[in-house]
MDAnalysis code that builds the backbone (N, CA, C; Angstrom):
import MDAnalysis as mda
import numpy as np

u = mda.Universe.empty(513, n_residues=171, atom_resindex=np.repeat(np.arange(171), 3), trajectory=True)
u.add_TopologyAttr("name", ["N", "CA", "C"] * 171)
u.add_TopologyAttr("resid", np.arange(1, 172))
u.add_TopologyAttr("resname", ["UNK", "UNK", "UNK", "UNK", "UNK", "UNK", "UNK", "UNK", "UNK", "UNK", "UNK", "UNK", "UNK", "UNK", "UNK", "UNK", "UNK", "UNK", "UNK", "UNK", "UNK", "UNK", "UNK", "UNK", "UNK", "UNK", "UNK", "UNK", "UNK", "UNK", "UNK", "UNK", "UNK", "UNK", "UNK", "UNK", "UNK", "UNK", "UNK", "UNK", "UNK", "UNK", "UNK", "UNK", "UNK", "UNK", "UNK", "UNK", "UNK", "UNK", "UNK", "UNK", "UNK", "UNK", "UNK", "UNK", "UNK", "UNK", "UNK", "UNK", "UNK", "UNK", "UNK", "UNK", "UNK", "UNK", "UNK", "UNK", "UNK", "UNK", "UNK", "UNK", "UNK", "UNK", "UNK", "UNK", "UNK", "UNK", "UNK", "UNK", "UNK", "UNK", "UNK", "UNK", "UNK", "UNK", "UNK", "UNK", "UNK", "UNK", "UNK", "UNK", "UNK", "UNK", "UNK", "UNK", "UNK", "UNK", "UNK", "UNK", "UNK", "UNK", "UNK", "UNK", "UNK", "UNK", "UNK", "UNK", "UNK", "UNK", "UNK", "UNK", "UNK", "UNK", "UNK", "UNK", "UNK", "UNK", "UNK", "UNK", "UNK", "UNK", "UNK", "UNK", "UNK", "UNK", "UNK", "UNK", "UNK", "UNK", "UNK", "UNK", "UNK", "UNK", "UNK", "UNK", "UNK", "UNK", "UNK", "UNK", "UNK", "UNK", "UNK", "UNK", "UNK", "UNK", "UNK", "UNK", "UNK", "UNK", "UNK", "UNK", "UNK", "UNK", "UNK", "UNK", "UNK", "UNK", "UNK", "UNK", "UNK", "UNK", "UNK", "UNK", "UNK", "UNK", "UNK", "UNK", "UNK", "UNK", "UNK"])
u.atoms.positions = np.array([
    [17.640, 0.676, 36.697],
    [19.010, 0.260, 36.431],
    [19.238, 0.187, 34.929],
    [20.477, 0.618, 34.260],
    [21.010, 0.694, 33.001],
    [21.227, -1.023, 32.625],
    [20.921, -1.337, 31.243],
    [21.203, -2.169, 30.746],
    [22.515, -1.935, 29.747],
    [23.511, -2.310, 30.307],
    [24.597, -2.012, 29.894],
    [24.904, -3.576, 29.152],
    [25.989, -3.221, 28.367],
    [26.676, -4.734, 27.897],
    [28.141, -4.810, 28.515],
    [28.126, -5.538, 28.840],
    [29.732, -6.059, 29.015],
    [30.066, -7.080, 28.021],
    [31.050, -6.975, 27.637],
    [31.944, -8.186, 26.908],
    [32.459, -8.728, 27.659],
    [32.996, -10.229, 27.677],
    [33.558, -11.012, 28.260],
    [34.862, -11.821, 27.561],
    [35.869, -11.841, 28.141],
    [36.656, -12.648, 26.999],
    [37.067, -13.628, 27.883],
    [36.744, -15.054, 27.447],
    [38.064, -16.050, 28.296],
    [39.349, -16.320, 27.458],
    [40.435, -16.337, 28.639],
    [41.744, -16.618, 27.770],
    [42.349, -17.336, 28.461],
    [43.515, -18.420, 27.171],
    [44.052, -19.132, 27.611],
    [45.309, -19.187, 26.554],
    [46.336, -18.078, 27.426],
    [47.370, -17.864, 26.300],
    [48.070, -18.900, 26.084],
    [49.145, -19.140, 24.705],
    [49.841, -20.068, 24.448],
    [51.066, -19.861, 25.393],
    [51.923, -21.707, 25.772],
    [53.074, -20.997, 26.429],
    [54.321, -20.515, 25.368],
    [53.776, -20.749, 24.146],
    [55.587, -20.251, 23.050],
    [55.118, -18.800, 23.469],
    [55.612, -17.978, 23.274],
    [55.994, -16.610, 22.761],
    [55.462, -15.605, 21.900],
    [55.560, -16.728, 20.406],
    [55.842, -16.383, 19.008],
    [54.074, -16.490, 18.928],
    [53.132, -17.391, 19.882],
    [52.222, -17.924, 19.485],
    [51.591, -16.903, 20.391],
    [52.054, -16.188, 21.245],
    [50.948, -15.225, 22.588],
    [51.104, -13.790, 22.126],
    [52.268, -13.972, 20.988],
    [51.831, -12.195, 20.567],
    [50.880, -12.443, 19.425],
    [50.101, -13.498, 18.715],
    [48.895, -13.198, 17.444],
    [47.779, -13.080, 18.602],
    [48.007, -13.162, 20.389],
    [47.110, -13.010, 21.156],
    [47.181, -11.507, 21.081],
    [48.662, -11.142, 21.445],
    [48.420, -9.152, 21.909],
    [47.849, -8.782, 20.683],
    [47.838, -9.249, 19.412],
    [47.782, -8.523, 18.320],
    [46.237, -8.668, 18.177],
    [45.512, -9.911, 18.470],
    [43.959, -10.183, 18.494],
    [43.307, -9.219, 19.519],
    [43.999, -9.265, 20.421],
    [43.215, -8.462, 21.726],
    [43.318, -6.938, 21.138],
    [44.624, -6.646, 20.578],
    [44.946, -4.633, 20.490],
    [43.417, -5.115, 19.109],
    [42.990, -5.799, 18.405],
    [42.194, -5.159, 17.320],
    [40.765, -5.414, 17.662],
    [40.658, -6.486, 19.205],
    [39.551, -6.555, 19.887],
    [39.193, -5.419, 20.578],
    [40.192, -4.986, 21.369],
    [39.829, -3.758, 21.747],
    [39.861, -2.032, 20.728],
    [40.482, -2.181, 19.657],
    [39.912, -1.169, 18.828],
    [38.446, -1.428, 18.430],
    [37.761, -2.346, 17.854],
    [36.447, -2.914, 17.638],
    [34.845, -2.404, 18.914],
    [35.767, -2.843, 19.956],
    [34.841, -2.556, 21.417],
    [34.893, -0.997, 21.357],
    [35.798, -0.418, 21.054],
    [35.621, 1.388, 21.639],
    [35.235, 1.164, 22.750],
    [34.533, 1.748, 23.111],
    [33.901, 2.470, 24.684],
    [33.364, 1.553, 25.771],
    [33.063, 0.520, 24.919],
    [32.226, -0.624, 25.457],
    [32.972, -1.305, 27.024],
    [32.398, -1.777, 27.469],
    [33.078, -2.279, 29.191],
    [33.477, -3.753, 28.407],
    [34.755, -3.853, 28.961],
    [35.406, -5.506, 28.490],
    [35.830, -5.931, 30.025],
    [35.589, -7.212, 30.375],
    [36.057, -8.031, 31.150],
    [36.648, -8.958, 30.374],
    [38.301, -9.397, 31.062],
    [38.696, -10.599, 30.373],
    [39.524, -11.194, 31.692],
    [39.107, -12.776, 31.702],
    [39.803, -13.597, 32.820],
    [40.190, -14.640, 31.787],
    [41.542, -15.523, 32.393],
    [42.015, -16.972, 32.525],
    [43.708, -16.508, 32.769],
    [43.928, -17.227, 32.032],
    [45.651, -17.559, 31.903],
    [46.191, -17.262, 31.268],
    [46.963, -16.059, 30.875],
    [47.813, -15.324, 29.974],
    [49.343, -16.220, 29.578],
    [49.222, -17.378, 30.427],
    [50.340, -18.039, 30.425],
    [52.071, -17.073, 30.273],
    [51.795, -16.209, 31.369],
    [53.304, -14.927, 31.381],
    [53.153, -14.140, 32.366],
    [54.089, -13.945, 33.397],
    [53.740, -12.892, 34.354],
    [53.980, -11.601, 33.600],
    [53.111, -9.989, 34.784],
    [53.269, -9.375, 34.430],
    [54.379, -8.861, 35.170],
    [55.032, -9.531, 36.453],
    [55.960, -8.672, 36.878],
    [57.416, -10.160, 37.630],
    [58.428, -10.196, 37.578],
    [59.189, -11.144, 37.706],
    [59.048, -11.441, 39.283],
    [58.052, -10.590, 40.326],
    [57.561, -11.235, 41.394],
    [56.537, -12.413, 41.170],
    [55.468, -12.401, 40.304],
    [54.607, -13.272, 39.581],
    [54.731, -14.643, 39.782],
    [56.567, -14.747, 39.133],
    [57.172, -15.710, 38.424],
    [57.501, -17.068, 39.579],
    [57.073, -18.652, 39.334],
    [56.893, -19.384, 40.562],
    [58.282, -19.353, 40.939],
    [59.583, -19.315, 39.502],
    [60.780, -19.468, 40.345],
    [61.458, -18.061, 40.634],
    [60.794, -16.775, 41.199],
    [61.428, -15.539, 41.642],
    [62.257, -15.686, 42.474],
    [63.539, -15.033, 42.664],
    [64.440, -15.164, 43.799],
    [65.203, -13.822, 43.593],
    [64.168, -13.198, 43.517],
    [64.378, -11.753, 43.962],
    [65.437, -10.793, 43.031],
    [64.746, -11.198, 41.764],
    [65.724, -10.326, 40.734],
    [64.590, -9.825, 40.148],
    [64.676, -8.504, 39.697],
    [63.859, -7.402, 39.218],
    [64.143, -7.759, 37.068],
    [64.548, -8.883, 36.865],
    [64.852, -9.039, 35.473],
    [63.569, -9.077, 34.410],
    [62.985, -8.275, 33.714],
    [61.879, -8.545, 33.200],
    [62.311, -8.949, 31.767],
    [61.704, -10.283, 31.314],
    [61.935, -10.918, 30.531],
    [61.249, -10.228, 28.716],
    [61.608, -10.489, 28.040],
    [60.769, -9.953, 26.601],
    [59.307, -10.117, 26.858],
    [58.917, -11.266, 26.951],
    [57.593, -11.896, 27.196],
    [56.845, -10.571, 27.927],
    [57.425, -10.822, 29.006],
    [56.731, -10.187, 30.080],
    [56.412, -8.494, 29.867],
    [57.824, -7.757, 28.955],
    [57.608, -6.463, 28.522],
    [56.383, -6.522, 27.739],
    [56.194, -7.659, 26.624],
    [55.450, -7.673, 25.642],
    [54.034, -7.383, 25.767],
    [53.603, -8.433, 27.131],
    [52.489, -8.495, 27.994],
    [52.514, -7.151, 28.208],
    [52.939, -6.367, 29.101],
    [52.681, -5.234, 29.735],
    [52.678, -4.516, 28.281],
    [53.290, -4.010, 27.622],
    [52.691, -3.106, 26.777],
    [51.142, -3.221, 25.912],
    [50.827, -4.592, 25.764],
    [49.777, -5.144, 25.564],
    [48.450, -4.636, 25.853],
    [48.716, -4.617, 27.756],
    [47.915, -4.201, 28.223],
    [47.764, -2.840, 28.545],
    [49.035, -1.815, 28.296],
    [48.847, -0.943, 28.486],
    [48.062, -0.269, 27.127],
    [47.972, -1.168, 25.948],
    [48.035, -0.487, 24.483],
    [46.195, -0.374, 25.094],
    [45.454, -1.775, 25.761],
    [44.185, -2.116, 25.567],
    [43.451, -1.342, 26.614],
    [44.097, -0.725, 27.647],
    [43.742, -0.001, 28.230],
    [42.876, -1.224, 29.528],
    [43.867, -2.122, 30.307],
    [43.523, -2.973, 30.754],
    [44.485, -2.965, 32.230],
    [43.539, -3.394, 33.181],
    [45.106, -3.057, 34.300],
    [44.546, -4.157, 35.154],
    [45.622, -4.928, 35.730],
    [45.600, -6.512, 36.803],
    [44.703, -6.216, 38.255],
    [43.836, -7.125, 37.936],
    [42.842, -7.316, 39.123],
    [43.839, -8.405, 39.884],
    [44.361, -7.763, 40.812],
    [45.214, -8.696, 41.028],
    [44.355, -9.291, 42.845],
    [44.263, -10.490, 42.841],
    [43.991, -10.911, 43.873],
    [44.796, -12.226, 44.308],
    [45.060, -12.314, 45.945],
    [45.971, -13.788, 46.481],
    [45.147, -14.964, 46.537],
    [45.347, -15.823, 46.863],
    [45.073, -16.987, 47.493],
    [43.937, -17.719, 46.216],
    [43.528, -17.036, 45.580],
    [42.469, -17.788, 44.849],
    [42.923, -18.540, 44.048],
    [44.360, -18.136, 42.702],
    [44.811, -19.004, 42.026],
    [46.249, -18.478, 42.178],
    [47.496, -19.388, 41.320],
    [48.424, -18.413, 41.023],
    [48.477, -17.455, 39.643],
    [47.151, -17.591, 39.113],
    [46.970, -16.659, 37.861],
    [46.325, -15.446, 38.694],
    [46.119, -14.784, 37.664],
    [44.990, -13.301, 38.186],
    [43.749, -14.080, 37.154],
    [42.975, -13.813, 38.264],
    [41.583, -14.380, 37.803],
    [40.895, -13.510, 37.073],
    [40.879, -12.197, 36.918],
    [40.193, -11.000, 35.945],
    [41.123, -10.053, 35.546],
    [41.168, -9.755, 34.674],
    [41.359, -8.386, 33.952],
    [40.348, -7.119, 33.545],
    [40.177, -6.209, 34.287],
    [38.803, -5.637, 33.882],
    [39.421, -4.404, 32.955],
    [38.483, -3.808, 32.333],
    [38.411, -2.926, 31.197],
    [37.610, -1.794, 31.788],
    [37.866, -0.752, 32.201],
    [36.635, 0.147, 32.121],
    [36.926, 1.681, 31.543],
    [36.109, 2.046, 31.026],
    [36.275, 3.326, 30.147],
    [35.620, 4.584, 30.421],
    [35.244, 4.409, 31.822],
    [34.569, 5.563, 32.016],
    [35.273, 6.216, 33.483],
    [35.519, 7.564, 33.298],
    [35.961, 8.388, 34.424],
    [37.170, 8.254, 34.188],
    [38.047, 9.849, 34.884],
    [38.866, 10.083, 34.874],
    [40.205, 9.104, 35.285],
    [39.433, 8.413, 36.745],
    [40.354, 7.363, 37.705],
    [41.201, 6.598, 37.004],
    [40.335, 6.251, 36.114],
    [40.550, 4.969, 35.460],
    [41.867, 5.629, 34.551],
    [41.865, 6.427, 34.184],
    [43.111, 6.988, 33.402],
    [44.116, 7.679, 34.063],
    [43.433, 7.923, 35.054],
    [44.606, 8.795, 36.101],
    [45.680, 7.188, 36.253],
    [44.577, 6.019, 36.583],
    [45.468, 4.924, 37.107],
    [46.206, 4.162, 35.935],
    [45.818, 4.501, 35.272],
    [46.506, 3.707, 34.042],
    [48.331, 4.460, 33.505],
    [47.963, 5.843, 33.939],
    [49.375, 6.492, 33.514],
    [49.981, 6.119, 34.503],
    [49.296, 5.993, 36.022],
    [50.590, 5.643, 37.008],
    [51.278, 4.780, 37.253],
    [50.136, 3.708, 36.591],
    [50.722, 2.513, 36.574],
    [51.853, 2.318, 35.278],
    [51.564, 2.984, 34.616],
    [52.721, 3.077, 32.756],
    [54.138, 3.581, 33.819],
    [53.625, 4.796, 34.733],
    [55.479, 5.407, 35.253],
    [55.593, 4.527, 36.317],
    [55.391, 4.270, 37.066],
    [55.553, 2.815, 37.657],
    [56.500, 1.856, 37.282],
    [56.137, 0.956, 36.321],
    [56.786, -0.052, 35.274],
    [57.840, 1.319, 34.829],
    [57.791, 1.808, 34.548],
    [59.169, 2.616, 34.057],
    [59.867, 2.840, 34.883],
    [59.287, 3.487, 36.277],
    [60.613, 3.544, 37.468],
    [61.282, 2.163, 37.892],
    [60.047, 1.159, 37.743],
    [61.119, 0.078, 38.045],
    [62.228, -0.608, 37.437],
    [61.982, -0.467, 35.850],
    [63.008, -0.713, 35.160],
    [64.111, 0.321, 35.490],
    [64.176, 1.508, 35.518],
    [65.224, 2.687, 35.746],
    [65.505, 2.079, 37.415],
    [65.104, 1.621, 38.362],
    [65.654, 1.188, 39.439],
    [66.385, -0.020, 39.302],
    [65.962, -0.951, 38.399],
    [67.046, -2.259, 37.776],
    [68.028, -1.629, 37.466],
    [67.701, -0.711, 36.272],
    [69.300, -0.295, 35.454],
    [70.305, 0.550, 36.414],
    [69.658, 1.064, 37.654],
    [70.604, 1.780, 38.372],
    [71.206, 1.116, 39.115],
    [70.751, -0.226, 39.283],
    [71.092, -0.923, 40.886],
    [72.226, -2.077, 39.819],
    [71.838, -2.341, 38.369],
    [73.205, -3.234, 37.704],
    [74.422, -2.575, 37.649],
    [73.780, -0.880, 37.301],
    [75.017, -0.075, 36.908],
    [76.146, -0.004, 38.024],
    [74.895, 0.046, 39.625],
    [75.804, 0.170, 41.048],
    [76.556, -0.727, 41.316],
    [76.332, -2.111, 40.872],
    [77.029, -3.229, 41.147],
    [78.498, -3.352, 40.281],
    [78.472, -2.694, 39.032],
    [79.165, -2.773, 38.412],
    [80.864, -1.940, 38.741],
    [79.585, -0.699, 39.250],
    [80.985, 0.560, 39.688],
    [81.563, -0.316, 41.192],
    [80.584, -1.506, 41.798],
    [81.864, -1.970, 42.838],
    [82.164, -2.612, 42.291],
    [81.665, -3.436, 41.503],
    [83.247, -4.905, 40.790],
    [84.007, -4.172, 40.270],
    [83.932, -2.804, 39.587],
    [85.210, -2.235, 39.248],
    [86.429, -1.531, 40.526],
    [86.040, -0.988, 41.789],
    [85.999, -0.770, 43.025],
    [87.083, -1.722, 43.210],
    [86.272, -3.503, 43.748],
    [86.887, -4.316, 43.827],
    [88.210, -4.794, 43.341],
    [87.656, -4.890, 42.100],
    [88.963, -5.504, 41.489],
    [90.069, -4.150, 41.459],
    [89.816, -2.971, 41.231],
    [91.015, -1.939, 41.827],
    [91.804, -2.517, 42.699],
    [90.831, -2.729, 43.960],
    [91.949, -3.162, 45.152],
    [92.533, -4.316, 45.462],
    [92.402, -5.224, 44.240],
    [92.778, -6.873, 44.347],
    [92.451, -7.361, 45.726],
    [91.229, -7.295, 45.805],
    [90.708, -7.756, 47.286],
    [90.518, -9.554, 46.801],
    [90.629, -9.967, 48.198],
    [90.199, -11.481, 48.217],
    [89.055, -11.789, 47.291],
    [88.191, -10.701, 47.589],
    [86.863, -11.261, 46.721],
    [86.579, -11.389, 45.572],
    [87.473, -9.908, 44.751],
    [87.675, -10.406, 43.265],
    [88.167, -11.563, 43.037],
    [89.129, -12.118, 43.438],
    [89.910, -12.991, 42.804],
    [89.543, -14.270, 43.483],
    [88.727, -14.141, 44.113],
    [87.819, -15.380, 44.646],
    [86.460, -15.460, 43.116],
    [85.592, -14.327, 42.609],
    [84.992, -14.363, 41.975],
    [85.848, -14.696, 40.054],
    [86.959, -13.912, 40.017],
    [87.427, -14.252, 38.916],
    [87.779, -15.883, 38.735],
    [88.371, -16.638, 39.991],
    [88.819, -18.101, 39.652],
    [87.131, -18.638, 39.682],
    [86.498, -18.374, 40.435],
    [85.019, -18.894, 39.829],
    [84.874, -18.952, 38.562],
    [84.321, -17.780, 38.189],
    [84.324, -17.887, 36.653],
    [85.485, -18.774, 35.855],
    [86.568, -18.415, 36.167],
    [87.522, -19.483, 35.414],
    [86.991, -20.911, 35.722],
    [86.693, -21.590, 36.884],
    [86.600, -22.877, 36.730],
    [85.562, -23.461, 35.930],
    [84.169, -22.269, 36.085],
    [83.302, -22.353, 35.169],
    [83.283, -22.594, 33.750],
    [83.893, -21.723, 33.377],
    [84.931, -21.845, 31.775],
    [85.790, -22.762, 31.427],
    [86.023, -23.821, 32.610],
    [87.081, -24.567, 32.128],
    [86.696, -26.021, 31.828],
    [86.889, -26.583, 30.601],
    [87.023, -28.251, 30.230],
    [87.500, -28.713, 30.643],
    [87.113, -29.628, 31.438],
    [87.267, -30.416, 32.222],
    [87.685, -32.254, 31.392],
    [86.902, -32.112, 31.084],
    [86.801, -33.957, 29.961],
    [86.216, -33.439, 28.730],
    [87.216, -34.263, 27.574],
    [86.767, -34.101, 26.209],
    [86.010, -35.697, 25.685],
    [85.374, -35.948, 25.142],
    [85.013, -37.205, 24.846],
    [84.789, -36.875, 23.276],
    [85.504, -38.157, 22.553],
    [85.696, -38.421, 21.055],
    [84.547, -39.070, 20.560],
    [84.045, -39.169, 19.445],
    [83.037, -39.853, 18.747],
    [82.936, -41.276, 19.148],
    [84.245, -41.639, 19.506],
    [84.176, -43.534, 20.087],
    [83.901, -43.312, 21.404],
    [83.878, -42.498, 22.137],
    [83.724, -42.531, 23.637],
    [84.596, -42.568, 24.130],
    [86.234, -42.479, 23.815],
    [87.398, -42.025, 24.223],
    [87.059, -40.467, 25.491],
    [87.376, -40.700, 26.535],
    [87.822, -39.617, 27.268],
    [89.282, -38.935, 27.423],
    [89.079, -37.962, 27.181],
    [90.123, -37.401, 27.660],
    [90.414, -35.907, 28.370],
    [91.533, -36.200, 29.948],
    [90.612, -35.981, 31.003],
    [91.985, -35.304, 31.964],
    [92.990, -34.952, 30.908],
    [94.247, -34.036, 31.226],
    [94.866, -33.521, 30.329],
    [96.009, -32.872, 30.608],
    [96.305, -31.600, 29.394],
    [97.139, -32.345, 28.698],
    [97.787, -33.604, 28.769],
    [98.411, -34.440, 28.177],
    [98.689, -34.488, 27.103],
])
C-alpha cells in the first residue's frame, strides 16, 4: 500500500461575510501551495451552498452573495460537497481529489449545473413578470387586489414626535 499524505483542514467559518471571504482567500492560496496533493476539509463554513441548505428555505431559488461567493470558492479550489443527511445540518466533509479524469468531468458539471439553475431563476422571475404585466392589462381582481396591498404596505399609519405626541389621521 502507497503512503500517501493527505492534508486535513478543520473549519469553522466566520458568520460576517466580510470576515469568511479572508477564509476563500486563505483556502484559494492553501490550495495553490498543496498542488496535487489530496486535501480533505470538514466543519462549518457557516453559509449554504445552495438556498435549499438554508434552515429558513421556503422554496425560493434566491442565491444570496454569500452563498455565490462560497460556490465560486469552491469551484476556484477544486472542491465539491460531500453532501450527506441525517448526520448534521452542516456537510461534514469536503473532499479534494486530484487524480482522474471523474473528478473533473464532475467538477465542470457541477460549475453548468449552478449556472442552469441560476438561468432557471432568471427565467421563472422574468415569467412572472410577463403575467403581472398580463394581469394588470386586464384590470383583473387580482391586480388590484395586489396593488392596494402594496399600497397599504406603503402607507403611515401613526407619526410620533420627539415628545411622544401621536399622530394618527390626516388631520
Amino acid at each position: 500500500m502507497d503512503n500517501k499524505e493527505i492534508y486535513f483542514s478543520r473549519i469553522y467559518g466566520c458568520n460576517d461575510g466580510r470576515n469568511r471571504r479572508r477564509l476563500w482567500d486563505h483556502l484559494n492560496s492553501l490550495n495553490a501551495s498543496l498542488k496535487d496533493k489530496q486535501w480533505m476539509m470538514a466543519g462549518d463554513f457557516n453559509v449554504a451552498l445552495h438556498p435549499s441548505e438554508s434552515s429558513n428555505f421556503q422554496g425560493s431559488l434566491n442565491y444570496t452573495m454569500d452563498m455565490k461567493e462560497f460556490g465560486d470558492c469552491l469551484n476556484q479550489i477544486w472542491v465539491f460537497d460531500h453532501s450527506f443527511s441525517g448526520v448534521s445540518d452542516h456537510s461534514p466533509a469536503l473532499i479534494q481529489l486530484n487524480t482522474g479524469e471523474l473528478v473533473e468531468k464532475e467538477h465542470k458539471l457541477n460549475y453548468e449545473l449552478q449556472e442552469l439553475l441560476l438561468a432557471e431563476e432568471s427565467f421563472y422571475k422574468q415569467k412572472s413578470k410577463v403575467q403581472w404585466i398580463k394581469e394588470e392589462d386586464q384590470n383583473t381582481g387580482f391586480f388590484h387586489k395586489s396593488v392596494n396591498a402594496k399600497n397599504n404596505l406603503n402607507t403611515v399609519r401613526c407619526l410620533t414626535n420627539l415628545d411622544g405626541d401621536k399622530l394618527t389621521s390626516y388631520d
